[in-house]
Backbone as JSON, one array per atom type, in Angstrom:
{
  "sequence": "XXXXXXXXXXXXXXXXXXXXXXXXXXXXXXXXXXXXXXXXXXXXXXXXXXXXXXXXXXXXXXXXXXXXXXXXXXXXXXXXXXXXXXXXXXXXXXXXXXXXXXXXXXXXXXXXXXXXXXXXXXXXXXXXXXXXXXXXXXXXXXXXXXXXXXXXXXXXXXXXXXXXXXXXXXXXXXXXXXXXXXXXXXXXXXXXXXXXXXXXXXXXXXXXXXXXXXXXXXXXXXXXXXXXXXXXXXXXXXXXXXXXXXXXXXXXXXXXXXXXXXXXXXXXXXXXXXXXXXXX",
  "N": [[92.35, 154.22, 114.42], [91.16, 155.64, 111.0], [89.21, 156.52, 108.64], [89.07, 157.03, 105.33], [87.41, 159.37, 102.61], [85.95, 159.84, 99.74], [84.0, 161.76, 97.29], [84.64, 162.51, 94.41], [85.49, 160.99, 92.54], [85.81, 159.37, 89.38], [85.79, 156.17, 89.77], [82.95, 153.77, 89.17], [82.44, 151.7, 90.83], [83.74, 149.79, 93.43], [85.23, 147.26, 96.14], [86.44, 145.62, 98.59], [87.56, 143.19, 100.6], [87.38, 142.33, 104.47], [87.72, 143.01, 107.01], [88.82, 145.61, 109.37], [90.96, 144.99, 110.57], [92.71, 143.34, 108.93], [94.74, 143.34, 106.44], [93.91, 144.15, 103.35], [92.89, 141.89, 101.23], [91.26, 141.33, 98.86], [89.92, 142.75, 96.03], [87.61, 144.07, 94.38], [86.59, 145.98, 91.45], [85.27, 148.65, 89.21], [85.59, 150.55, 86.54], [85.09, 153.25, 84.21], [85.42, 152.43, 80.91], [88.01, 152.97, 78.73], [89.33, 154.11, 75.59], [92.05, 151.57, 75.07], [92.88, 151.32, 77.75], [92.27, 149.01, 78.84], [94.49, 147.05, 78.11], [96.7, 148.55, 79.11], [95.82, 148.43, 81.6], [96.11, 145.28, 81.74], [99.17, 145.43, 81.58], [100.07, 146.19, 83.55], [99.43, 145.16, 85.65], [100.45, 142.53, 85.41], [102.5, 142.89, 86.57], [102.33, 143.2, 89.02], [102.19, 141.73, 91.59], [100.16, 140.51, 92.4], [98.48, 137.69, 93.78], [96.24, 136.9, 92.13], [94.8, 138.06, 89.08], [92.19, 139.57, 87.02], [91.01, 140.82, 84.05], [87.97, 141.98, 82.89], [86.32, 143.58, 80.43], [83.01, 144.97, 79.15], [80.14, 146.61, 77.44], [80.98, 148.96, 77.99], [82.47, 149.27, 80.29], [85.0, 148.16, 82.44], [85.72, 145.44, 84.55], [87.72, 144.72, 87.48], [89.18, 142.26, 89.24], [90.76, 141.69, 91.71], [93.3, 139.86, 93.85], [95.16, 139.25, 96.52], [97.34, 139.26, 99.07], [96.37, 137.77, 102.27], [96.91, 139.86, 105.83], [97.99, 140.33, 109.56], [96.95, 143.6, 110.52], [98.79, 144.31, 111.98], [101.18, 143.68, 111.06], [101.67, 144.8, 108.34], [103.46, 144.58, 106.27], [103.29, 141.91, 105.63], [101.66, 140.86, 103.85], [99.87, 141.55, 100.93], [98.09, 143.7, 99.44], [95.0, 143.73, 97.76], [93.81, 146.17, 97.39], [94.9, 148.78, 97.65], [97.12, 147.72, 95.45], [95.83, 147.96, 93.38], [94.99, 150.61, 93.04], [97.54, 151.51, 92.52], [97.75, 150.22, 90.25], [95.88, 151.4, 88.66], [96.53, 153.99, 88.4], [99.45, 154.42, 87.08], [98.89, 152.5, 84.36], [97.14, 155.33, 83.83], [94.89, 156.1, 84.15], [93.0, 158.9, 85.06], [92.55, 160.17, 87.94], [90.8, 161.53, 90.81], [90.46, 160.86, 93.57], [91.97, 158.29, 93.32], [94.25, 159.5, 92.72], [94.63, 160.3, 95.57], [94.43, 158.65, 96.94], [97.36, 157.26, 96.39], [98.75, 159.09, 97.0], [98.77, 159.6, 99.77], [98.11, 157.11, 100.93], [98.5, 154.59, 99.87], [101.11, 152.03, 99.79], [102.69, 151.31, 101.39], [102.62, 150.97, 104.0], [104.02, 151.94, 106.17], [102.94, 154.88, 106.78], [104.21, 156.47, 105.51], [103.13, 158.43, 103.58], [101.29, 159.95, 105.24], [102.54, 161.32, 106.82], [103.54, 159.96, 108.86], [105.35, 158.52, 109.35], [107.51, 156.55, 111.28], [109.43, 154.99, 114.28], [110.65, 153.41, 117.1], [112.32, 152.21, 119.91], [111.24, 149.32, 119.71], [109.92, 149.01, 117.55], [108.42, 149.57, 113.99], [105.79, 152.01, 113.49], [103.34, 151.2, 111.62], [100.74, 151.08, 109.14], [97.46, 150.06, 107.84], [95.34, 149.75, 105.15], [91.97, 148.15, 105.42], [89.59, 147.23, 104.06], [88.14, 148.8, 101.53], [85.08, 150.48, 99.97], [82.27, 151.35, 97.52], [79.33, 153.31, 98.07], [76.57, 155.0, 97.83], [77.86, 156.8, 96.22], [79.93, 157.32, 97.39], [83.35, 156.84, 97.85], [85.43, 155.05, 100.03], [87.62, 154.23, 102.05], [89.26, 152.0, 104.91], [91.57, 152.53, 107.81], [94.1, 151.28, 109.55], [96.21, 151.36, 112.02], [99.01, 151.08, 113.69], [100.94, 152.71, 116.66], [104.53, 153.12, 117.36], [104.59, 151.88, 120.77], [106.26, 153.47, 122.81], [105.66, 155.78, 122.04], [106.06, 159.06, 122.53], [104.24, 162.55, 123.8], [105.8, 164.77, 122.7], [106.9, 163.95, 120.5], [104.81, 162.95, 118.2], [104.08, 165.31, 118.06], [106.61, 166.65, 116.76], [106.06, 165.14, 114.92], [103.84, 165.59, 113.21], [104.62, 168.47, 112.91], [104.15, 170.29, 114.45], [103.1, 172.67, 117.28], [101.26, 171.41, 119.63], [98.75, 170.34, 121.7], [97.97, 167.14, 123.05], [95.4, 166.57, 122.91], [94.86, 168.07, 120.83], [95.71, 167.21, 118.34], [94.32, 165.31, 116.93], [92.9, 167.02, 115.89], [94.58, 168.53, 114.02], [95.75, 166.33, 112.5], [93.46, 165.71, 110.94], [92.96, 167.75, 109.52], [95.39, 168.63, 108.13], [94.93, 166.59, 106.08], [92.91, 166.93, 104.15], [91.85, 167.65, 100.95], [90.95, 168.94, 98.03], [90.95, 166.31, 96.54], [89.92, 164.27, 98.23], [89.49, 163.41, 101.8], [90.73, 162.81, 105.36], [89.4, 161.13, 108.32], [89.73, 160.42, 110.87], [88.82, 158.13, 113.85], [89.28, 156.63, 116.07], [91.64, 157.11, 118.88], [93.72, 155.64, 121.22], [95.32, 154.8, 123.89], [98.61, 154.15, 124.29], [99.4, 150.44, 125.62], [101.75, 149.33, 127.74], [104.41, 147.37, 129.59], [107.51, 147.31, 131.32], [110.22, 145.12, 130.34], [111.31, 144.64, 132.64], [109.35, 144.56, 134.63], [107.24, 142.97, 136.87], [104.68, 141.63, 136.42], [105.34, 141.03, 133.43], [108.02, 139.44, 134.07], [106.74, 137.3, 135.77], [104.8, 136.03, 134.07], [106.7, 134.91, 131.6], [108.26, 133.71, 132.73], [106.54, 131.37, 133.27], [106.2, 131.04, 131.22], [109.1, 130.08, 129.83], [109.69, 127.9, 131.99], [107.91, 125.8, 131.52], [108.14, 125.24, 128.56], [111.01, 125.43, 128.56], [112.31, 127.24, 126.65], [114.49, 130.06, 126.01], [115.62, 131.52, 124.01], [113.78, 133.02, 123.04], [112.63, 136.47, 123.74], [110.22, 138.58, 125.53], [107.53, 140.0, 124.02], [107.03, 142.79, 122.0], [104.07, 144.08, 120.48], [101.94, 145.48, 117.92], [99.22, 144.98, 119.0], [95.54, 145.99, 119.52], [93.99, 143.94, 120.96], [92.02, 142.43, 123.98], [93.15, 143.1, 126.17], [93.49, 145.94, 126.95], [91.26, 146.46, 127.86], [91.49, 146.37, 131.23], [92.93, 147.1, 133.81], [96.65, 146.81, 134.27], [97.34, 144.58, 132.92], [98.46, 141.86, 130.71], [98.36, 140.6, 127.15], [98.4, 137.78, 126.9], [99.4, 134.52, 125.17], [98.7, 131.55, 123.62], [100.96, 131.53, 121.03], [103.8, 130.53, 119.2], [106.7, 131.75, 118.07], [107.9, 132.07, 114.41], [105.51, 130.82, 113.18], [103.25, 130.72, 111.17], [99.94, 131.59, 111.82], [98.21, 131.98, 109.72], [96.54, 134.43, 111.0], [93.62, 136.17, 111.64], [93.05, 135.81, 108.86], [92.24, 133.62, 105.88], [91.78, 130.31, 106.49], [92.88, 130.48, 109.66], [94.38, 129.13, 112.53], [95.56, 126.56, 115.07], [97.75, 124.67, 116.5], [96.73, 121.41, 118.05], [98.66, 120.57, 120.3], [100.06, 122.56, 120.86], [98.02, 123.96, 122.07], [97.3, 122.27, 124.64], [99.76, 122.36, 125.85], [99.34, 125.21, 126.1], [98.01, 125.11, 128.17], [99.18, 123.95, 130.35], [101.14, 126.11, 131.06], [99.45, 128.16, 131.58], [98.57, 127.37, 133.63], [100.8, 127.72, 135.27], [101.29, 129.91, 135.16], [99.24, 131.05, 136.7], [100.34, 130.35, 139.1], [102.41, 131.78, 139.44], [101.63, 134.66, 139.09], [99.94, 134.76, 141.51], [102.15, 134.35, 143.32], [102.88, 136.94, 143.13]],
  "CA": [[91.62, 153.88, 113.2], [90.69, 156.45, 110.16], [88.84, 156.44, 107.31], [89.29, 157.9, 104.24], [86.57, 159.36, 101.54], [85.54, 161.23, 98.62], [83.12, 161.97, 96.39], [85.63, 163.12, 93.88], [86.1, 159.91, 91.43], [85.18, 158.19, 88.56], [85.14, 155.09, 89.76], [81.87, 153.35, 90.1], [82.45, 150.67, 92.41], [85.17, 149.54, 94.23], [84.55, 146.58, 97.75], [86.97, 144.33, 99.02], [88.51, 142.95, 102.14], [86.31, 141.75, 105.07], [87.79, 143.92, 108.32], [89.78, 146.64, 109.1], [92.73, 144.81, 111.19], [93.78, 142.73, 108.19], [95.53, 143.3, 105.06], [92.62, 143.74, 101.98], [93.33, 140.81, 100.46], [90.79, 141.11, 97.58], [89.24, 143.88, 95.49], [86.61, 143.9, 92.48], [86.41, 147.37, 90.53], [84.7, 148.72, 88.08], [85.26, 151.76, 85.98], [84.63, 153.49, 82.81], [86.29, 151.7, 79.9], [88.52, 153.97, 77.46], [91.02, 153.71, 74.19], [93.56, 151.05, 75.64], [92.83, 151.31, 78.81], [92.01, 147.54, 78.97], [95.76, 146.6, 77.8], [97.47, 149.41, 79.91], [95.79, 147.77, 82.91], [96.84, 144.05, 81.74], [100.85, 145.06, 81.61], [100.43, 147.34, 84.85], [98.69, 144.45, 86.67], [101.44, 141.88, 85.07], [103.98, 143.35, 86.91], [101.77, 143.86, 90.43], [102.87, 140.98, 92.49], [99.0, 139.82, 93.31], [98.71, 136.22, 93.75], [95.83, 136.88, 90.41], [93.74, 139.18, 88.59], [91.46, 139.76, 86.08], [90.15, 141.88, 84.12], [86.85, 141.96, 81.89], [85.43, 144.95, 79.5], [81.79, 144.87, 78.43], [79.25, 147.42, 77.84], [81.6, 150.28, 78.38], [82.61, 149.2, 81.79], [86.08, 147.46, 82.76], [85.68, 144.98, 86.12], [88.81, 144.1, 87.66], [88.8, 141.25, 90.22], [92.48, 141.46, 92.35], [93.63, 138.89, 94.68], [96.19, 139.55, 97.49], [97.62, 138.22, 100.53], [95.87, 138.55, 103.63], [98.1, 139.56, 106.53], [97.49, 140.97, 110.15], [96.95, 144.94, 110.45], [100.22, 144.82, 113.01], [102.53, 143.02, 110.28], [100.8, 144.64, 106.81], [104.33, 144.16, 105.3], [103.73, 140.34, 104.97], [100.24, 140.56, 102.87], [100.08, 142.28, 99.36], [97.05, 144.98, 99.36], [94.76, 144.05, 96.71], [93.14, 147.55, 96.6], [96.32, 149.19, 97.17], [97.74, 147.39, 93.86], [94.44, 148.45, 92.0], [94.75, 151.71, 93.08], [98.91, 152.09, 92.46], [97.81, 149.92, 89.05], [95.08, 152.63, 87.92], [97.55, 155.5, 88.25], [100.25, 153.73, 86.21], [98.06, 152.64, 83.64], [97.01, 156.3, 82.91], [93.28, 156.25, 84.64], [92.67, 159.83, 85.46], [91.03, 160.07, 88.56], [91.2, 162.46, 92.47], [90.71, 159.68, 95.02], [93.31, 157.4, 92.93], [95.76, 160.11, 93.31], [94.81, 160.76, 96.93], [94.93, 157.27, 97.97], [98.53, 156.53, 96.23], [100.11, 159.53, 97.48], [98.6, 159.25, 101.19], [98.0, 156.05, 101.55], [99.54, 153.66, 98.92], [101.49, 150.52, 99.84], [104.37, 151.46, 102.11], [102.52, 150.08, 105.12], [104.85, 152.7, 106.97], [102.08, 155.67, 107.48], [104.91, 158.11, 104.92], [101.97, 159.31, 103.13], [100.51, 161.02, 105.7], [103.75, 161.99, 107.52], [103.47, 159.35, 110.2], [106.27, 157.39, 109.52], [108.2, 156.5, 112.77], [110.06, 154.24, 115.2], [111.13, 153.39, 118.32], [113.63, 150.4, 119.82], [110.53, 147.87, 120.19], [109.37, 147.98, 116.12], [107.89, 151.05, 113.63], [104.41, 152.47, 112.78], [102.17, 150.64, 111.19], [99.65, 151.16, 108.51], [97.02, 149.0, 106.7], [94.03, 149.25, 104.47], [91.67, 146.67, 105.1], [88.38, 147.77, 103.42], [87.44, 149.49, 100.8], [83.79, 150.32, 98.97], [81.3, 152.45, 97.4], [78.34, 153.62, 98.8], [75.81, 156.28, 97.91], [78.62, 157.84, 95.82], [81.15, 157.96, 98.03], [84.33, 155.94, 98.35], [85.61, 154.69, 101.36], [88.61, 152.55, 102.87], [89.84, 151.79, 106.06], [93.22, 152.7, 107.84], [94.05, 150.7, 110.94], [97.65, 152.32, 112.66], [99.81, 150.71, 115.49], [102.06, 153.43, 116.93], [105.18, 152.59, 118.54], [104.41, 151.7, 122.0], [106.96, 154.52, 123.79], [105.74, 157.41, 121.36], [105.54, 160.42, 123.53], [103.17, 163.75, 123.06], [106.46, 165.79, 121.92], [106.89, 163.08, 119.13], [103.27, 163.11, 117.76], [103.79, 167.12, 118.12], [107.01, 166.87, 115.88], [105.29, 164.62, 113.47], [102.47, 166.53, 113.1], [105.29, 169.8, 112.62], [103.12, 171.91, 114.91], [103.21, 172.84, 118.81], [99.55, 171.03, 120.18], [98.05, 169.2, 123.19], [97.56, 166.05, 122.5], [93.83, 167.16, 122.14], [94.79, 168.94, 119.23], [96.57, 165.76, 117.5], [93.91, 164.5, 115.6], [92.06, 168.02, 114.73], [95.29, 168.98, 113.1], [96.13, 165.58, 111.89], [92.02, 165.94, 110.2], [92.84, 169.2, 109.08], [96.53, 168.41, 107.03], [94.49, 165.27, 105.41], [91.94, 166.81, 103.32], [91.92, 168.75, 99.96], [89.9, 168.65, 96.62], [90.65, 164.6, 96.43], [89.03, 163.69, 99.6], [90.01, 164.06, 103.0], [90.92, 161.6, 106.25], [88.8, 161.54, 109.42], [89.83, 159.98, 112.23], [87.52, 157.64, 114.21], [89.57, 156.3, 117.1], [93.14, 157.08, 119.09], [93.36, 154.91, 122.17], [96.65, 155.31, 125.11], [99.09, 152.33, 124.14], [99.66, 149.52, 126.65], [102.76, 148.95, 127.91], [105.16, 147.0, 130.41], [109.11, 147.28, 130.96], [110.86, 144.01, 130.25], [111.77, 143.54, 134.36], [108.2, 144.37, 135.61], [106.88, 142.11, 137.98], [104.22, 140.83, 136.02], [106.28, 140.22, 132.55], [108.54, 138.29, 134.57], [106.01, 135.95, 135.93], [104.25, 135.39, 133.1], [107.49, 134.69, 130.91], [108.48, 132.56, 134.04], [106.07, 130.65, 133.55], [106.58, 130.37, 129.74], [110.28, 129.06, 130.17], [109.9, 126.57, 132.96], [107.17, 124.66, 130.86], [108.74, 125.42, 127.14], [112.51, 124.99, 128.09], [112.81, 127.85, 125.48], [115.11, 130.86, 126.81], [116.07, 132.11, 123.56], [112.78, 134.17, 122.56], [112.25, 137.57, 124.86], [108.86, 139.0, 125.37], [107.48, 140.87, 122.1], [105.84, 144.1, 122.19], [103.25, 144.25, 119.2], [101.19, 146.26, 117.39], [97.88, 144.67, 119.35], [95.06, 146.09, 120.47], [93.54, 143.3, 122.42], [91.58, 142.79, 125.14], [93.89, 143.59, 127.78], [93.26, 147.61, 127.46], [90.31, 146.94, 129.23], [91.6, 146.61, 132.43], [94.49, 148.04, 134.09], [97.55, 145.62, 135.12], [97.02, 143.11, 132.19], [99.11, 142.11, 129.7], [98.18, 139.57, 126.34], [99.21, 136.23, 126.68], [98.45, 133.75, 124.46], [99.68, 130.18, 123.0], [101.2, 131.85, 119.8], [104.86, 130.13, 119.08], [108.14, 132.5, 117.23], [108.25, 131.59, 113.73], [104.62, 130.02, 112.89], [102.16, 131.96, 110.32], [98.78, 131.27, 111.87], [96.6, 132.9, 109.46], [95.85, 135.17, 111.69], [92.76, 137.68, 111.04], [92.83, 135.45, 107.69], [91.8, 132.65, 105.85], [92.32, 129.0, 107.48], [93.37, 130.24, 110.74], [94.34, 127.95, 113.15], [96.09, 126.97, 116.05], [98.16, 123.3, 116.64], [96.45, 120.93, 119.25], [99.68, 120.29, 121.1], [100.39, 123.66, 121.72], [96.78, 124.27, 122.81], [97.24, 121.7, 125.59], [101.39, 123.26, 126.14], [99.26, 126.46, 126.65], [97.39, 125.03, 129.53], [100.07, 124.12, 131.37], [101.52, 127.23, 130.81], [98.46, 128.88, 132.61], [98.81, 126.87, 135.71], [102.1, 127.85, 135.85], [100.92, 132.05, 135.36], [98.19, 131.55, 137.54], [101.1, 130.36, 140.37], [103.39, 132.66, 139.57], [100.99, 135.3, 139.29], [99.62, 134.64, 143.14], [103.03, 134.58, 144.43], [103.44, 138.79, 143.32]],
  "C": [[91.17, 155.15, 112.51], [90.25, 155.67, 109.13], [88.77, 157.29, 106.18], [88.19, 157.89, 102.99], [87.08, 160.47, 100.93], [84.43, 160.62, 97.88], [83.41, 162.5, 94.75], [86.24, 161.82, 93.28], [85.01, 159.46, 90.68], [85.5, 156.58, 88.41], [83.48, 154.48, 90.19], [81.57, 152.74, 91.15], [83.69, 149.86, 92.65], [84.66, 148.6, 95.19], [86.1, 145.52, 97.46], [87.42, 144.34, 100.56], [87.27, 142.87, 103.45], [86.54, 142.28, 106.42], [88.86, 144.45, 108.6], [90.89, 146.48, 109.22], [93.42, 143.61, 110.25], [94.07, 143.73, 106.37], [94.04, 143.34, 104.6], [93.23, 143.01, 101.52], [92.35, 140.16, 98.97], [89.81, 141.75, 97.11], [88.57, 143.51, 94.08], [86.12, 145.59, 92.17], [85.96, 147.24, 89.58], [84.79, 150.2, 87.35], [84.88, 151.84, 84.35], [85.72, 152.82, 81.87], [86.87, 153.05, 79.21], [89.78, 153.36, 76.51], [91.57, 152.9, 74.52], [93.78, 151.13, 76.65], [93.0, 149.73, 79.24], [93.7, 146.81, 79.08], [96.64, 147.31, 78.45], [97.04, 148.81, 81.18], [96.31, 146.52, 82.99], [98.67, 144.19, 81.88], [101.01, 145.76, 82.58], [100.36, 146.31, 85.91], [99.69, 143.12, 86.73], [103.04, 141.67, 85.99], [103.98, 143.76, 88.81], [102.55, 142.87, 91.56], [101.45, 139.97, 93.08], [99.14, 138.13, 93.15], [97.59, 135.95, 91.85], [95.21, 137.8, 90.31], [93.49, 138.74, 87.39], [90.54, 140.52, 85.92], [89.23, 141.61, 82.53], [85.84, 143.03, 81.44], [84.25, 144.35, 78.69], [81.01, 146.05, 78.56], [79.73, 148.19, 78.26], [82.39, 150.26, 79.65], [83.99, 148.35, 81.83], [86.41, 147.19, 84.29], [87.06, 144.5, 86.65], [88.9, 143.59, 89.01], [90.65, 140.73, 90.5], [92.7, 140.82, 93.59], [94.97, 138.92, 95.39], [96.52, 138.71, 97.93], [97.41, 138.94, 101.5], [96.92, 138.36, 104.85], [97.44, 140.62, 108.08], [98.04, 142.56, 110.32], [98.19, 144.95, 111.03], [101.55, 144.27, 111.79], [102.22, 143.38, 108.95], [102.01, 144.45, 105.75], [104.19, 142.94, 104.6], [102.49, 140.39, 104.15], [101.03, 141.37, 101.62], [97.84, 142.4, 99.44], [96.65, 144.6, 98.21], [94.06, 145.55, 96.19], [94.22, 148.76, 96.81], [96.71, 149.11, 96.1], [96.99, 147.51, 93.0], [94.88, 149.72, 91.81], [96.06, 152.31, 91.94], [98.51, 151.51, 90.46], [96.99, 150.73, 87.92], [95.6, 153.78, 87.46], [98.57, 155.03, 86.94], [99.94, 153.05, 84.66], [97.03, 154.13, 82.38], [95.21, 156.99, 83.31], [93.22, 157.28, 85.47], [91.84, 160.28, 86.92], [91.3, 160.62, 90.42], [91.18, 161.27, 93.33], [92.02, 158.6, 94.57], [94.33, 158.15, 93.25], [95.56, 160.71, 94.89], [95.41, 159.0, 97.66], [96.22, 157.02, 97.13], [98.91, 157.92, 96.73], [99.78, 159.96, 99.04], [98.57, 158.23, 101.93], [98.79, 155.13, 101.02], [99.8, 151.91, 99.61], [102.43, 149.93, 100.34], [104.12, 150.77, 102.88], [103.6, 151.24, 106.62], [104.13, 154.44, 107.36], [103.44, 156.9, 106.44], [104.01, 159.27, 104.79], [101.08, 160.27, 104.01], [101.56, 161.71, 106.87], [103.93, 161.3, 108.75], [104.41, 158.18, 110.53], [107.71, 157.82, 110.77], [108.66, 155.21, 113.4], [110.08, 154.18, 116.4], [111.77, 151.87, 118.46], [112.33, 149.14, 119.66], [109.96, 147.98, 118.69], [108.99, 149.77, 115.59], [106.6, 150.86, 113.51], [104.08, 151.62, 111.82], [101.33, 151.42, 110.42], [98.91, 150.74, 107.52], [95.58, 149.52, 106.21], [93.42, 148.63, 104.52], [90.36, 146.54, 104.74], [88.25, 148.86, 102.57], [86.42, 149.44, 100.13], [83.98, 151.43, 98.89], [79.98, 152.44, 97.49], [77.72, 154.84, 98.63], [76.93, 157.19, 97.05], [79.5, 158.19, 96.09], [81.92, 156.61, 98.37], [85.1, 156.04, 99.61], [86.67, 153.67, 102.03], [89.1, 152.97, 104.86], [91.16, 152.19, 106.61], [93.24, 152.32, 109.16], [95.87, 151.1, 111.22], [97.91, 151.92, 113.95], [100.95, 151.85, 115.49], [103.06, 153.02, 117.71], [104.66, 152.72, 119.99], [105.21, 152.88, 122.91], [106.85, 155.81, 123.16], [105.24, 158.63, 122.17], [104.8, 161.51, 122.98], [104.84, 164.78, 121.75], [107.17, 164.8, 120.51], [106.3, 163.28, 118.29], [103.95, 164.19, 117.65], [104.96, 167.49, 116.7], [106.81, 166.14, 114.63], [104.8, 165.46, 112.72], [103.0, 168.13, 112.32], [104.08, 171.07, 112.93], [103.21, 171.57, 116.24], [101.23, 172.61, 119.28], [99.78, 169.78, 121.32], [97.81, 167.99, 122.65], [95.94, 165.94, 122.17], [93.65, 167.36, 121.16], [94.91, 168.33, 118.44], [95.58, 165.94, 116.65], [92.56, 165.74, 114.71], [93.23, 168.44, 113.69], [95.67, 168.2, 112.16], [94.99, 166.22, 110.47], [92.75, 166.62, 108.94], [94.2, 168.86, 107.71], [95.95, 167.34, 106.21], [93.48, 165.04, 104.46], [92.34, 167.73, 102.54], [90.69, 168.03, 99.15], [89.51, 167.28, 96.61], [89.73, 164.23, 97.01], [89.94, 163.84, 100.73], [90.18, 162.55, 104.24], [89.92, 161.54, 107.65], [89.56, 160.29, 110.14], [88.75, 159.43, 113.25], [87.99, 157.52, 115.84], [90.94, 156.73, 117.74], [93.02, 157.14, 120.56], [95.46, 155.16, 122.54], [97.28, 154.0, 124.36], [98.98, 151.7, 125.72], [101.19, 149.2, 126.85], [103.86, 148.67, 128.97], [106.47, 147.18, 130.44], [109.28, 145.81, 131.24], [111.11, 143.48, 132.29], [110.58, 143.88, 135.07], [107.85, 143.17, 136.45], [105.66, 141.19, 137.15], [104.65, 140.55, 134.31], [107.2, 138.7, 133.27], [107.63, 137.08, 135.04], [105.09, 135.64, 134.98], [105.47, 134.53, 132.04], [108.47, 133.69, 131.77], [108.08, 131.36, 133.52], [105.6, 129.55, 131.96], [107.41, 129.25, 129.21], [110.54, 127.85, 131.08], [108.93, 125.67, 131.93], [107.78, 124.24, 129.47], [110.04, 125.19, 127.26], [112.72, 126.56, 126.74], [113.1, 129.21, 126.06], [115.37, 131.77, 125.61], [114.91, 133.34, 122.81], [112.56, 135.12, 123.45], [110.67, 137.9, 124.71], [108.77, 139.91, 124.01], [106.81, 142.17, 122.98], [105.43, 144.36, 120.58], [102.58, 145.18, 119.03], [99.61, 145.76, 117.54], [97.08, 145.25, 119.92], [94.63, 145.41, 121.57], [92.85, 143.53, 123.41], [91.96, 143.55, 126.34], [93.75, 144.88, 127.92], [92.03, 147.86, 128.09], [89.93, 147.08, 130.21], [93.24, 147.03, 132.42], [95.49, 146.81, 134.77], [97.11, 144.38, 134.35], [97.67, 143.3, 130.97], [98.61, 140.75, 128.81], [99.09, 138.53, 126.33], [98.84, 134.97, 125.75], [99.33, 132.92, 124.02], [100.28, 130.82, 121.55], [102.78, 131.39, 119.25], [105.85, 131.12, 117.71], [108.02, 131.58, 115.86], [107.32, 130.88, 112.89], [103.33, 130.66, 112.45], [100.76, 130.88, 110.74], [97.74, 131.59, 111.73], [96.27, 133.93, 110.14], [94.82, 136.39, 111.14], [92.4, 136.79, 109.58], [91.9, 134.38, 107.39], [91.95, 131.35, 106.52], [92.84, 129.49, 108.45], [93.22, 129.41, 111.78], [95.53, 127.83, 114.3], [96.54, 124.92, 116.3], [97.19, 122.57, 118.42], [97.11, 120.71, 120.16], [99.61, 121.49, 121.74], [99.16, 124.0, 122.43], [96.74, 123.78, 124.27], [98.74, 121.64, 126.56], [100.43, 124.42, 126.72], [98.25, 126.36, 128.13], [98.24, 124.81, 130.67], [101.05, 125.42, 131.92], [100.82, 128.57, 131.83], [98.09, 128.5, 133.67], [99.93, 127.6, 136.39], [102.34, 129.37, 135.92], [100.22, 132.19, 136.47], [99.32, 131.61, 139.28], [101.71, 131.68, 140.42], [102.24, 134.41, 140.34], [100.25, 135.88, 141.18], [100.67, 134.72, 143.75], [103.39, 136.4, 144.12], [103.39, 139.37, 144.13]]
}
């Protein structure tokens, strides 16, 4: 997790989105009004993709109230960033301003971590990166950046990301350090070990055992996600959970939810872990 400020804009106020591991899914701004500004934001915003917006000039001021799709931090491709599409729609528009051009050419709307040079892979999925808060506060603007790294990314990876020879100690003073100028700058809050099993471990297999004998369903393999989860708080535990291939359950969002069938599928399911599990 990072966060990103400055003190270094004219916007006044900026807030949306309700926690860090989803998608912002809805921003209200406010800046200074100018010349045609008003109508340069209506054919910028026209063309955004949000589900709506609007925008209203009074009293010198121009509020603009943008409406996304909320999506979870591990998948931010499937949402639409409303303070992302403010930000990318302020620039485009013609609205002068250091944190607008820090956050579109570091952060933006790729969802792929380019902007700050962190875009990457591996066979089980890529990098991750979402926005899912932004305000202002005391003067200073502020968003969120929540980052799943591939699961098998090694130190000499990170090291050629980064395009510098460091300890993994060093990672996130140098990351810091490449991430700030005049605009504003990035800090770094958290960077936690991944979790991770090989497909023929001993306890994949009996959990995914115990998937297929109840479910009949052979053709889905285990996932490896972009979750933190509980499970990093002990050692020898992997996330299991009733979640079915193919079935948007809100997650992190609005209406989330979860079918009663499968709820009472996922109990049998956990008789059938807890056996397996005891015979390891």
């Amino acid at each position: 997790t990072m966060t990103a400020h400055s003190q270094n804009t004219r916007i006044i106020s900026m807030n949306g989105g309700f926690v860090f591991n989803a998608v912002c899914d809805f921003c209200t701004t406010v800046i200074p009004a100018e010349d045609g500004l008003k109508e340069k934001l209506e054919a910028a915003f026209s063309e955004s993709g949000l589900i709506q917006y609007h925008l209203h000039e009074s009293d010198g001021l121009i509020q603009i109230d943008a409406k996304g799709v909320s999506a979870h931090a591990s998948m931010p491709a499937l949402g639409v960033n409303a303070a992302g599409v403010t930000f990318a729609c302020l620039a485009k528009a013609g609205f002068e301003d250091d944190f607008v051009r820090f956050y579109n050419s570091h952060i933006g709307t790729a969802c792929d971590g380019s902007g700050v040079g962190l875009k990457i892979a591996d066979e089980f999925g890529e990098l991750t990166f979402c926005n899912g808060i932004v305000k202002t506060e005391n003067g200073v603007i502020s968003c969120s950046i929540d980052i799943r790294v591939p699961v098998t990314l090694q130190e000499a990876d990170v090291r050629k990301m980064c395009e510098g020879k460091l300890s993994t100690e060093q990672i996130c003073t140098m990351c810091q350090n490449r991430l700030e100028d005049s605009d504003g700058y990035i800090e770094i809050q958290t960077l936690t070990e991944p979790l991770f099993f090989p497909r023929e471990s001993p306890l994949v297999e009996a959990l995914y055992k115990a998937y297929t004998d109840v479910t009949g369903d052979t053709a889905n393999e285990p996932l490896v996600i972009g979750g933190g989860t509980y499970a990093k708080s002990l050692k020898n535990i992997i996330a299991f959970g009733p979640e079915k291939p193919g079935m948007d359950y809100h997650i992190h969002g609005a209406d989330e939810f979860l079918l009663v069938p499968e709820m009472e599928e996922a109990v049998l399911i956990y008789m059938e872990a807890i056996k397996n599990l005891l015979a390891i």
